[in-house]
C-alpha positions as CSV (number, residue, x, y, z in Angstrom):
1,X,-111.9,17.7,-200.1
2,X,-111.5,16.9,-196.4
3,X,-108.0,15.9,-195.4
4,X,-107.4,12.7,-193.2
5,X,-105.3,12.9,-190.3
6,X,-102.2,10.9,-190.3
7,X,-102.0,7.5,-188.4
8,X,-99.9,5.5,-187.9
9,X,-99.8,1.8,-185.7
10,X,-96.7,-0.7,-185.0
11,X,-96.4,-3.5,-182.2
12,X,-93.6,-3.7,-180.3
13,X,-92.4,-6.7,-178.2
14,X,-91.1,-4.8,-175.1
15,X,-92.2,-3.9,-171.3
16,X,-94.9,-0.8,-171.8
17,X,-93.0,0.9,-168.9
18,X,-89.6,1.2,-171.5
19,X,-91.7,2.5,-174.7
20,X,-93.1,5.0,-172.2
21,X,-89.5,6.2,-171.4
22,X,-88.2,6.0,-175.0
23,X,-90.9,7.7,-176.3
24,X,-91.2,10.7,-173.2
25,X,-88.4,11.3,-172.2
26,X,-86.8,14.7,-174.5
27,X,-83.2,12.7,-174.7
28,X,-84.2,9.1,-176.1
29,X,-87.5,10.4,-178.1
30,X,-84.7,13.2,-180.1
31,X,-82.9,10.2,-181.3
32,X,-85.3,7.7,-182.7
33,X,-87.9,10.4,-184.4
34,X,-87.2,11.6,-187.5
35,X,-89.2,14.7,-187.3
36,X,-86.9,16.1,-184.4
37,X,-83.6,17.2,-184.4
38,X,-83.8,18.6,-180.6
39,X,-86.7,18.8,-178.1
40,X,-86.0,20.9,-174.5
41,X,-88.5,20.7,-172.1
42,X,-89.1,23.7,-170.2
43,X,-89.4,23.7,-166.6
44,X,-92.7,23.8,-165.1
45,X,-93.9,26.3,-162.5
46,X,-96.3,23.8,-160.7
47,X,-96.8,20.0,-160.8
48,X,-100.4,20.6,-162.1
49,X,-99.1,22.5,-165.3
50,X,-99.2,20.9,-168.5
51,X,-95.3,19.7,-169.8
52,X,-94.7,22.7,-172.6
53,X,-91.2,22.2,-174.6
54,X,-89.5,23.6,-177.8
55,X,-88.3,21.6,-180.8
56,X,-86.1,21.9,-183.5
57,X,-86.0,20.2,-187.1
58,X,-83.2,20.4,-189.4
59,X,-84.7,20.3,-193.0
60,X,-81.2,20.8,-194.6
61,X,-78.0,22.0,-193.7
62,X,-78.2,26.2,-193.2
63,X,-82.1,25.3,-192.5
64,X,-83.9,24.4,-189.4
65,X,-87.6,24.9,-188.3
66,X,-88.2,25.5,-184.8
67,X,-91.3,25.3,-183.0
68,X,-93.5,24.8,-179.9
69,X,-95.3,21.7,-177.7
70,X,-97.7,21.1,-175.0
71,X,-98.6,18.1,-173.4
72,X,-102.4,18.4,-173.1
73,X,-102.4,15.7,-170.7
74,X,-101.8,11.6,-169.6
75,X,-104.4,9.1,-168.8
76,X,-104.5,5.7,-167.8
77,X,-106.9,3.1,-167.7
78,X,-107.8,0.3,-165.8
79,X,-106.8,-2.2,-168.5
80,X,-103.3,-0.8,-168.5
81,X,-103.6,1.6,-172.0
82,X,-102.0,4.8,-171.6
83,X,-102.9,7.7,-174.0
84,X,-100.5,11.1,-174.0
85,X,-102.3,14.1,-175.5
86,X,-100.6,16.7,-178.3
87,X,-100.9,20.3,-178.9
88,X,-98.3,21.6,-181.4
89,X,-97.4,24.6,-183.6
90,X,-94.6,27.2,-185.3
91,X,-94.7,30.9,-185.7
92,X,-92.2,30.2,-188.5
93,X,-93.2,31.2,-191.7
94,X,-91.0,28.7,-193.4
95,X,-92.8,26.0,-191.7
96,X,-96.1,24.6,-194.0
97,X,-97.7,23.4,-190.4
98,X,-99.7,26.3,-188.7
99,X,-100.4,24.2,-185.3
100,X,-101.9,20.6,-185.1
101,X,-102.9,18.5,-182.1
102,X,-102.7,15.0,-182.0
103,X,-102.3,11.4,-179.3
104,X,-100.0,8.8,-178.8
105,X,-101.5,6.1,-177.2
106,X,-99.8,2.9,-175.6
107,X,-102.1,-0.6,-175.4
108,X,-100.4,-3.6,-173.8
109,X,-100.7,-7.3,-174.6
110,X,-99.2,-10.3,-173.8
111,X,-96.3,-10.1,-176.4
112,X,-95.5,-5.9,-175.4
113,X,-97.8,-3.9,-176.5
114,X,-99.2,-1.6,-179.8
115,X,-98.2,1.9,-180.3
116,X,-100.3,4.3,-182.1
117,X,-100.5,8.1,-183.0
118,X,-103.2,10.1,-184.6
119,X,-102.7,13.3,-185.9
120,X,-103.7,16.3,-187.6
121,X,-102.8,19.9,-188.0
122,X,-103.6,23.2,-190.4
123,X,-101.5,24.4,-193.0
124,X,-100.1,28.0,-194.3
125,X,-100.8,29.9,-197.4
126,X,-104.7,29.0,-197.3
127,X,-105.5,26.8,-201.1
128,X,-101.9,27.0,-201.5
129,X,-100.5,25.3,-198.5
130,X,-104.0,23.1,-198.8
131,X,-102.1,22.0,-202.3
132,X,-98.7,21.4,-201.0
133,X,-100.1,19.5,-197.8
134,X,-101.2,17.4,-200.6
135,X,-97.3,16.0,-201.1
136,X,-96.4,17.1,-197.4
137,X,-98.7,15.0,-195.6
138,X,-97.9,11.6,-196.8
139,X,-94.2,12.5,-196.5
140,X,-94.8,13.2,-193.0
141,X,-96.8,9.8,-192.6
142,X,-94.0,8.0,-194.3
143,X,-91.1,9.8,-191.7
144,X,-94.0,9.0,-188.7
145,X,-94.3,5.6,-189.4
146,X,-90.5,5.0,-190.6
147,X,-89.4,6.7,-186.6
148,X,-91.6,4.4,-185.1
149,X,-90.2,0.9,-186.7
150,X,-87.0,2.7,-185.5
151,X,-88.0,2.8,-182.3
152,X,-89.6,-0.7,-182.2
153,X,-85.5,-2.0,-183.5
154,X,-84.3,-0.1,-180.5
155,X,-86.6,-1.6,-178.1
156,X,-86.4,-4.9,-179.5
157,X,-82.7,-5.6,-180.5
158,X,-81.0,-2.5,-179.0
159,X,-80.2,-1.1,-182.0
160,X,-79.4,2.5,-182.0
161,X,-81.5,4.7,-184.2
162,X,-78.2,6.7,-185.3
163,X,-76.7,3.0,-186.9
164,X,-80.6,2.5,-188.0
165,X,-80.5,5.8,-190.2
166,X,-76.9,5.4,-190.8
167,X,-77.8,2.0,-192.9
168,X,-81.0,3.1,-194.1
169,X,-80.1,6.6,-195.9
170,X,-76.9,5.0,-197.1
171,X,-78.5,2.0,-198.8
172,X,-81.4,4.6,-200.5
173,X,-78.3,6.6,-201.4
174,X,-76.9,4.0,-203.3
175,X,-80.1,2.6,-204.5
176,X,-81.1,6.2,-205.4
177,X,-77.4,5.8,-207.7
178,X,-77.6,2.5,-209.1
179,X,-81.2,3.7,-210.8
180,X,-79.5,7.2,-212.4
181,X,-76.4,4.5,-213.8
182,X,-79.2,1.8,-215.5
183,X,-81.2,4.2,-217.2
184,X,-78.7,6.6,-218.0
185,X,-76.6,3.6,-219.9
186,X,-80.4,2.3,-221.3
187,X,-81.4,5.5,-222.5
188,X,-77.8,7.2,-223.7
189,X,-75.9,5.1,-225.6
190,X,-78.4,2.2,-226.1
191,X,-81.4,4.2,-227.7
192,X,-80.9,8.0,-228.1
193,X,-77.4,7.3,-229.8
194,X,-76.5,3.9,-230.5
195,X,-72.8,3.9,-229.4
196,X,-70.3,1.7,-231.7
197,X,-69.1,-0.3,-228.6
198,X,-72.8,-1.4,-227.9
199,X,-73.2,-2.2,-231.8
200,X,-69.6,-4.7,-231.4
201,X,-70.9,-6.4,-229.0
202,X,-73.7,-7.7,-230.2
203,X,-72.9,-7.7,-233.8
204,X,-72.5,-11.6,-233.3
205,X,-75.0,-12.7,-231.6
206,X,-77.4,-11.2,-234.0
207,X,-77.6,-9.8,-237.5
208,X,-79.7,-6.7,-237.0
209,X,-77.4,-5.7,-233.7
210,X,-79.4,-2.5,-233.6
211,X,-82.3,-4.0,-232.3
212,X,-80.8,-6.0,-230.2
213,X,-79.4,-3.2,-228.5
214,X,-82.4,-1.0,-228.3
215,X,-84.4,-3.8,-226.6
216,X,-81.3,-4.2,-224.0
217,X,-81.8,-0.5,-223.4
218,X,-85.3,-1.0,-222.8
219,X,-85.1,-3.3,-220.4
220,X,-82.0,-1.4,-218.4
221,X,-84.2,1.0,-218.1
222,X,-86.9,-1.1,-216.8
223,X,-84.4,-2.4,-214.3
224,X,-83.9,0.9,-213.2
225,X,-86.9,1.7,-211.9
226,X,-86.9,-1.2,-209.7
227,X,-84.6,0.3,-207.8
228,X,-87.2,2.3,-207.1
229,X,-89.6,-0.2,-205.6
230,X,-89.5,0.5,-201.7
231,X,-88.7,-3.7,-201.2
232,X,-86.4,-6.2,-202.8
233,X,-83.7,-4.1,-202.9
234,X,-80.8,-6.6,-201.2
235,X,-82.2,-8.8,-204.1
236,X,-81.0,-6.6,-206.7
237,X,-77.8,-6.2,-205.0
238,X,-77.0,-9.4,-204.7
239,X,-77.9,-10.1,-208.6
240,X,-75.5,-7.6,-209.5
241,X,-72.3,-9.0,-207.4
242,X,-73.5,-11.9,-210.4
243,X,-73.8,-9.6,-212.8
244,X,-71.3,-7.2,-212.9
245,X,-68.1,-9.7,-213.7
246,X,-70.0,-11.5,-216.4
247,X,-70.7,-7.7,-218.1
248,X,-66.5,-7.0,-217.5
249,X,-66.3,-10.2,-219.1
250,X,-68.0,-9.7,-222.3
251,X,-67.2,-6.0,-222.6
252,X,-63.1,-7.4,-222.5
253,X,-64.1,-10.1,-224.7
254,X,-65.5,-8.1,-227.3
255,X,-63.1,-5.5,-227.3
256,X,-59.6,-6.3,-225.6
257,X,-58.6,-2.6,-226.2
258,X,-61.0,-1.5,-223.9
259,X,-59.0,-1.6,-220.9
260,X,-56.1,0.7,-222.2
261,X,-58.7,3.8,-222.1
262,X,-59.8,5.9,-219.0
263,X,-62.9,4.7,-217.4
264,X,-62.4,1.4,-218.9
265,X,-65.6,-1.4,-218.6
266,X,-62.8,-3.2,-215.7
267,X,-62.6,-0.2,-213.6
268,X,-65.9,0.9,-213.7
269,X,-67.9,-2.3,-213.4
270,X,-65.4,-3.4,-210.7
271,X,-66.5,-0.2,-208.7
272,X,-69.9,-0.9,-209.2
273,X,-70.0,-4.5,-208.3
274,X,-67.5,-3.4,-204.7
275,X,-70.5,-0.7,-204.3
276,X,-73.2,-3.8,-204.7
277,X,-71.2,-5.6,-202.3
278,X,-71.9,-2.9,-199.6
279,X,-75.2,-2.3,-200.8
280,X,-76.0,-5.7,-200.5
281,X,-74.3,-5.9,-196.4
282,X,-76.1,-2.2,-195.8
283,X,-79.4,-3.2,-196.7
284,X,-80.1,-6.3,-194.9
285,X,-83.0,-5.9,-192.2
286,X,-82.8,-1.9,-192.7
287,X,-86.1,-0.2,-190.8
288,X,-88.9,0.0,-193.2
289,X,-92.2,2.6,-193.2
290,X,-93.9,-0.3,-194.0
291,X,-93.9,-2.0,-191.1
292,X,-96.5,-0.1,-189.9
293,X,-100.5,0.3,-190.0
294,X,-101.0,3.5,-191.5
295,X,-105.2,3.2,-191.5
296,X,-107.5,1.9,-187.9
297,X,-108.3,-1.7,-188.0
């Protein structure tokens, strides 16, 4: 099966001359691309050489890939479109990417202009790293296209990337946290075993309370994977600053005693519904992969 090489296409409203310099200079193009932790450009010899630099990506704390880059070359046309050619590569072992080569290319229009890339590169471990590129590649799509709405925010509203990632991973953190907490209390004590407390509180709104409960299990668990859906999410948050007190409520109401023990339905629903509150300010206009074209036309 012949792989695809990754693309990846966003319009930006902003001079062509200041993408140009966001997006080539080492400094700014570090901080808005996800795929870099560090770039140093090495000092060339003679004017006519081709820009060659080094790169760094931090994976995870304790590891880092490191790697090389060339810039093939720059042209510009009559109409204004500049094109900046790619070669790229690792020695490192750890590294799934053997060496690749690839474009950016900058086309103006009245509004700014639209920034593309198109890339491809070979993989380690021959069927094996063939396999893995099978998950790899559209995670590095996703982080391609996700850098370059970044970069459109900074261009356009002056945002800087660091806030950008700042709100984004935070909001998937907590979105990431709010899925484990539905289906964990859907699966646990709804359905696998059917906790007395749950059985209380519905005992009186229905005379077979087990089945009650089950089907609420159910559907927390169907609300949990919601929170999975990559939009809508400052939708769910704001339901649950609504829904939160009306559960302390109930839980209270069915059993007063409830507070007096450790972990109480107060405490703990009033955590969540404080954490909804942030979730809910974090993820308003957070930078989204899909804002961009991932396929030509």
């Amino acid at each position: 099966m012949s792989r695809k090489p990754i693309y990846v296409e966003i319009d930006i409203q902003a001079p062509i001359e200041k993408a140009w310099d966001y997006t080539q200079n080492p400094h700014l193009h570090e901080q808005w691309d996800l795929r870099f932790t560090s770039i140093t450009y090495i000092p060339k010899k003679a004017p006519e050489e081709p820009q060659r630099f080094t790169y760094e990506t931090k994976v995870m704390p304790g590891l880092q890939v490191s790697g090389w880059g060339e810039s093939k070359g720059e042209h510009h046309k009559e109409n204004g479109t500049r094109t900046s050619s790619l070669h790229f590569g690792t020695p490192q072992k750890r590294s799934p990417i053997a060496e690749g080569k690839g474009y950016w290319q900058y086309i103006p229009h009245q509004q700014g202009l639209t920034f593309l890339t198109q890339y491809d590169y070979d993989t380690r471990y021959g069927k094996l790293g063939v396999f893995f590129d099978l998950f790899f590649r559209p995670l590095m799509g996703w982080a391609t296209a996700l850098s370059f709405d970044v970069l459109k925010r900074w261009l356009e509203k002056g945002e800087n990337p660091t806030s950008q990632y700042r709100r984004f991973f935070l909001t998937m953190l907590l979105c990431l946290f709010f899925c484990f907490v539905w289906f964990y209390h859907g699966l646990v004590p709804k359905i696998i075993h059917m906790h007395p407390q749950e059985l209380k509180m519905t005992a009186s709104l229905l005379n077979h309370a087990d089945q009650l409960v089950m089907w609420i299990g159910v559907a927390e668990i169907l609300f949990a994977f919601c929170w999975l859906y990559p939009r809508g999410k400052r939708w769910l948050f704001g339901m649950q600053i609504i829904v939160f007190p009306l559960l302390t409520i109930a839980a209270i109401v069915a059993d007063p005693t409830s507070v007096q023990a450790p972990f109480n339905p107060l405490t703990f629903n009033s955590a969540l519904w404080v954490l909804s509150i942030v979730g809910f300010s974090l993820s308003k206009d957070v930078p989204s992969a899909k804002s961009c074209k991932r396929k030509r036309g």
